[in-house]
C-alpha positions in Angstrom: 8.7 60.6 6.8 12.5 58.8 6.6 15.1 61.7 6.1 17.1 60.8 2.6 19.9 59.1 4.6 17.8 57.0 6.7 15.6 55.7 3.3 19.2 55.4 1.5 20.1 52.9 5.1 17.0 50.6 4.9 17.1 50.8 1.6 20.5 48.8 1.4 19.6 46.7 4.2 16.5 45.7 2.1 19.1 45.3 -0.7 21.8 42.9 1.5 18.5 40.9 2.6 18.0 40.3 -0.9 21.3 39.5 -2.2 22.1 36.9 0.3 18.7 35.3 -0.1 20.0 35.1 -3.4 23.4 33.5 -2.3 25.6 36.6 -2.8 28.2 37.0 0.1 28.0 40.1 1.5 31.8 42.0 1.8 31.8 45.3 2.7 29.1 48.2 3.2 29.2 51.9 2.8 33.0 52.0 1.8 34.2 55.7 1.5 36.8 57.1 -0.2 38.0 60.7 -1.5 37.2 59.9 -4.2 33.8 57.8 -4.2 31.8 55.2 -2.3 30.5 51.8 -2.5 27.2 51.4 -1.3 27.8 47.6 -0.8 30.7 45.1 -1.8 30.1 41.4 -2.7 30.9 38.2 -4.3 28.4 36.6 -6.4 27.3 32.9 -6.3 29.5 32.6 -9.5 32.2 34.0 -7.5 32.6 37.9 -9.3 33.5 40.6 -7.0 30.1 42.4 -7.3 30.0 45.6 -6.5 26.4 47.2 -6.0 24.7 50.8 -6.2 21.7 50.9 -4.0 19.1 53.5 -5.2 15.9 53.6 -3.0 12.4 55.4 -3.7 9.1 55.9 -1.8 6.1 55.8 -2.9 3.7 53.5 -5.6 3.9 56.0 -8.1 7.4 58.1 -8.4 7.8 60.7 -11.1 11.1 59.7 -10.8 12.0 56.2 -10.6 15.0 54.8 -8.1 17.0 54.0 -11.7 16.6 57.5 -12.9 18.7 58.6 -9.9 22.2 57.2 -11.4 23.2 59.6 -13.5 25.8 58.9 -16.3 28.5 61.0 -13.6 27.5 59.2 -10.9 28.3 55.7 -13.1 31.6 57.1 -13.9 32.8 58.0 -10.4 31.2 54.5 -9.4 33.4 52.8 -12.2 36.2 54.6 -11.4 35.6 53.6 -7.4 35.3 50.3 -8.3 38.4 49.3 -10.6 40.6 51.3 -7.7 39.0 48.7 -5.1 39.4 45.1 -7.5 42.6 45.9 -8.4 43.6 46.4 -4.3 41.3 43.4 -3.1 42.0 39.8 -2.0 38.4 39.3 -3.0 39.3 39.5 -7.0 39.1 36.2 -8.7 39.8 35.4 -12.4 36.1 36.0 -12.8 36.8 39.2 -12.3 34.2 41.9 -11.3 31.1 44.2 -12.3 28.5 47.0 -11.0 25.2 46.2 -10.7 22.2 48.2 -9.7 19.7 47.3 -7.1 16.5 49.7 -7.6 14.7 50.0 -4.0 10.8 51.2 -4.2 9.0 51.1 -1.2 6.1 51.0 -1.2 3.0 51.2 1.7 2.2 47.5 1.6 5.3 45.9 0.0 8.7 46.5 -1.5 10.1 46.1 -5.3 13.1 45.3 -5.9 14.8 45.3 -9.8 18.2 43.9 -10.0 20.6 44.9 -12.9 23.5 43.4 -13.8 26.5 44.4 -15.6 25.6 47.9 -16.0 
């Protein structure tokens, strides 16, 4: 069985695969900070500074699912994180930016992905 941080790694390679299948341009990865991290910076097809929370589960049946894992503190230290990078990047646009969530189950004979925007 993966440790946690070696599940968290393929779960955000599964997550780049999928974003820039789906024309999203992939920035940054893993950027750390004192005060928080980005799992993965982007710009969307529309041309937003995305900035995306992986979450990644194992198993067909979880008790918990990969969307239960962001807690309401975890979503304010992302937001936080976030606002500190687009208002320090060259990658903001008048589009602006968001946080979405990209909810990783794997699974023995395939993999699910749910995509939230906006949160």
């Amino acid at each position: 069985m993966a440790g946690k941080s070696e599940l968290g790694k393929l779960g955000e390679d599964l997550a780049c695969q999928y974003l820039k299948k789906n024309g999203y341009k992939i920035i940054e990865r893993n950027y750390r900070q004192p005060w928080g991290e980005l799992d993965i910076v982007a710009v969307s097809p529309k041309k937003i500074l995305v900035f995306v929370e992986v979450k990644t589960i194992k198993g067909s049946n979880p008790m918990i699912t990969a969307e239960d894992h962001l807690t309401r503190a975890k979503l304010k230290k992302l937001q936080r994180t976030a606002s500190l990078y687009a208002n320090a990047s060259k990658f903001l646009t008048d589009k602006g930016w968001r946080i979405d969530l990209l909810a990783v189950t794997i699974e023995t004979e395939e993999t699910k992905i749910k995509h939230y925007k906006n949160i």
